[in-house]
C-alpha positions, 0 to 999 in steps of 0.5 A: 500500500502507498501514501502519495503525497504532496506537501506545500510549506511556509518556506524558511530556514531549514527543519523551520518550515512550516506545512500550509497544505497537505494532500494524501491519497492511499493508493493501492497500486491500482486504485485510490482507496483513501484520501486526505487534503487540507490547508493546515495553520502553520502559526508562521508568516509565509515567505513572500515568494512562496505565496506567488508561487502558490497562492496560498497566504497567511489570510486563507490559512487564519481558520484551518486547522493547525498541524497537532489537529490534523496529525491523527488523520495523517498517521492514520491514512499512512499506516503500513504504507510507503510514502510517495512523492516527487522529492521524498526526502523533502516531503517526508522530512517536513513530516518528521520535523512537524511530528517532533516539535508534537514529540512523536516518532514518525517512521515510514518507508519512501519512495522518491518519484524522481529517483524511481523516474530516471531509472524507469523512464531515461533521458528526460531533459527534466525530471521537475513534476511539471515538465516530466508530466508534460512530457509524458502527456499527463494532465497536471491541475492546479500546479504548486498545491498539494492536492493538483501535485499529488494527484499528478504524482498518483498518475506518475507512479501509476505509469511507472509501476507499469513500466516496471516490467520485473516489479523489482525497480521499485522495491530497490528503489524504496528507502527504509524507515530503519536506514537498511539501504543506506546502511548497507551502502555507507558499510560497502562504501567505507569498506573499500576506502583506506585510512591513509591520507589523501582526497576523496570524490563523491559522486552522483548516479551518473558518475558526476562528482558532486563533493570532494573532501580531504584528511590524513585519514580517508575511511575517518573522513567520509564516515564523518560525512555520513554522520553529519546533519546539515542541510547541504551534506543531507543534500549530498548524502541523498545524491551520494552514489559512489566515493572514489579516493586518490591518496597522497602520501602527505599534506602538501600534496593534499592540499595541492590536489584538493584546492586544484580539483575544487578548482577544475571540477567545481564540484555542486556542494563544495564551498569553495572560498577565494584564496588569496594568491602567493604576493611573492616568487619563491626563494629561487628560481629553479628547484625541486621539493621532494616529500614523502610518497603513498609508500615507504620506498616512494616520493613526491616530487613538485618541480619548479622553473622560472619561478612557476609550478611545472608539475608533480609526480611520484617516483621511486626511483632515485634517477628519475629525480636526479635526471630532469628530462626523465622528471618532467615525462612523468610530471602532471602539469598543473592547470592554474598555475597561480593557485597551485604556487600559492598553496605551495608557497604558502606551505613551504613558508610555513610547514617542512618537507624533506627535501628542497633541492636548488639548482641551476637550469642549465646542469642536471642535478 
């Protein structure tokens, strides 16, 4: 049994918000059996670009009824049922938001329409309700209230139950109420990552990194990423496919290789702060740093020409620092030059490495 649902709220801060229309209908993978709509009071002022959005207004709200009068009946509709809606994680934390402020524990199961669409029905320029029912040809009515949304989802998840020829789609795709799925993904995801130093990329259903993070001990870090709670890591953690990882071997590297990736990549949930750019050359024109590597019998290499960053490496062998012909084949070049100087001049200025090796263009070392 499924609870399709579709929630409108005041707007605000996050886990702030508060519910101003609710429409439930208890569908039966065929048939409604059930339903629920209705304004609800939500004792706040709601944001002015909401009340464009939907019409709704603090005026239309003053007499319906307020949350605590209407949660028995929203319990009772969605009982053994699985939630559905278009943004599950959106919808059903709102509920559980407004159930703990009553101090009740409200659990279901969920089911997000639009992780279930972009695997059942591919290649849509927009999974938003209104252009995926557009395209689809289904009939939307009253866009942005809870009761035109929801009956749109209905016809939505009537379509896709059909579509799901093996009816094993959905139930991959359902999130239990007891975290298993996630459980079991966090357990596979942590088990394949080293406690070494390094950074690491998460990434999205499509293979997209949409965060990249950093530390001296990868498997710590990410499990401190799963275990926080904010707005924007709830946002990755519901996108969160993969977790790839690239150690380093030490902490100039590391943030080499973190500041230059957030650089290249721009990754969506990354807070990505100006830096300010080295004002100086470094303390001589041509050099090598060398620090340690990802293994004992290996070492990080940054080369150093006419006062720019040409590029870095790993070797393990000692020729292939001492010949520079031989370092510069295998160097990755940098991008953006100025950055990378900066963190590294920056990190040398304060923090030692093993080695810097000074010399003169024209010999080899």
């Amino acid at each position: 049994m499924y609870a399709i649902l579709d929630i409108e709220t005041t707007g605000g801060k996050f886990n702030e918000e508060g519910i101003t229309e609710i429409a439930i209908y208890k569908f039966d993978g065929h048939t409604i059996v059930d339903q629920f709509i209705s304004l609800v009071n939500p004792e706040k002022e709601i944001q002015e670009f909401v009340v464009k959005l939907t019409g709704i207004n603090n005026k239309m709200l003053r007499n319906a009824p307020k949350f605590h009068e209407v949660a028995k009946r929203i319990i009772e509709i969605t009982s053994d049922c699985v939630i559905v809606a278009h943004n599950s994680s959106f919808d059903y934390r709102i509920l559980r938001t407004e159930y703990n402020r009553l101090g009740y524990n409200y659990e279901r199961n969920t089911l997000c329409t639009v992780a279930l669409s972009k695997k059942l029905i591919l290649d849509q320029p927009s999974y938003s309700l209104g252009k995926l029912c557009r395209g689809l040809g289904i009939p939307v009515a009253d866009r942005h209230r809870a009761n035109g949304d929801a009956m749109a989802t209905v016809k939505l998840f009537k379509l896709l139950i059909e579509k799901d020829i093996n009816k094993s789609i959905i139930q991959q795709t359902i999130k239990y109420s007891d975290n298993r799925t996630n459980k079991l993904k966090v357990r596979s995801i942590l088990d394949n990552l080293p406690e070494n130093e390094g950074i690491y990329y998460v990434h999205n259903e499509n293979g997209k990194v949409i965060f990249i993070g950093r530390g001296k001990n990868i498997k710590l870090e990410v499990n401190k990423l799963f275990l926080k709670d904010t707005r924007r890591i709830q946002k990755i953690k519901d996108k969160l496919d993969a977790v790839s990882f690239e150690e380093t071997g030490n902490q100039l590297f590391t943030r080499l290789k973190y500041y230059t990736e957030l650089d290249k990549i721009k990754p969506k949930y990354n807070i990505i702060r100006k830096r300010k750019n080295a004002s100086k050359d470094f303390n001589s024109d041509h050099f090598i740093i060398i620090d340690k590597g990802r293994i004992p019998e290996e070492n990080a290499v940054i080369l150093i020409e006419h006062n720019t960053v040409i590029g870095f490496a790993y070797t393990n062998l000692a020729h292939q620092e001492n010949k520079l012909e031989i370092l510069k084949n295998i160097l990755t070049p940098i991008q953006n030059n100025t950055l990378a100087k900066a963190i590294i001049k920056n990190y040398i200025d304060n923090y030692k490495v093993e080695k810097i090796i000074r010399y003169e263009l024209e010999n080899n070392l």
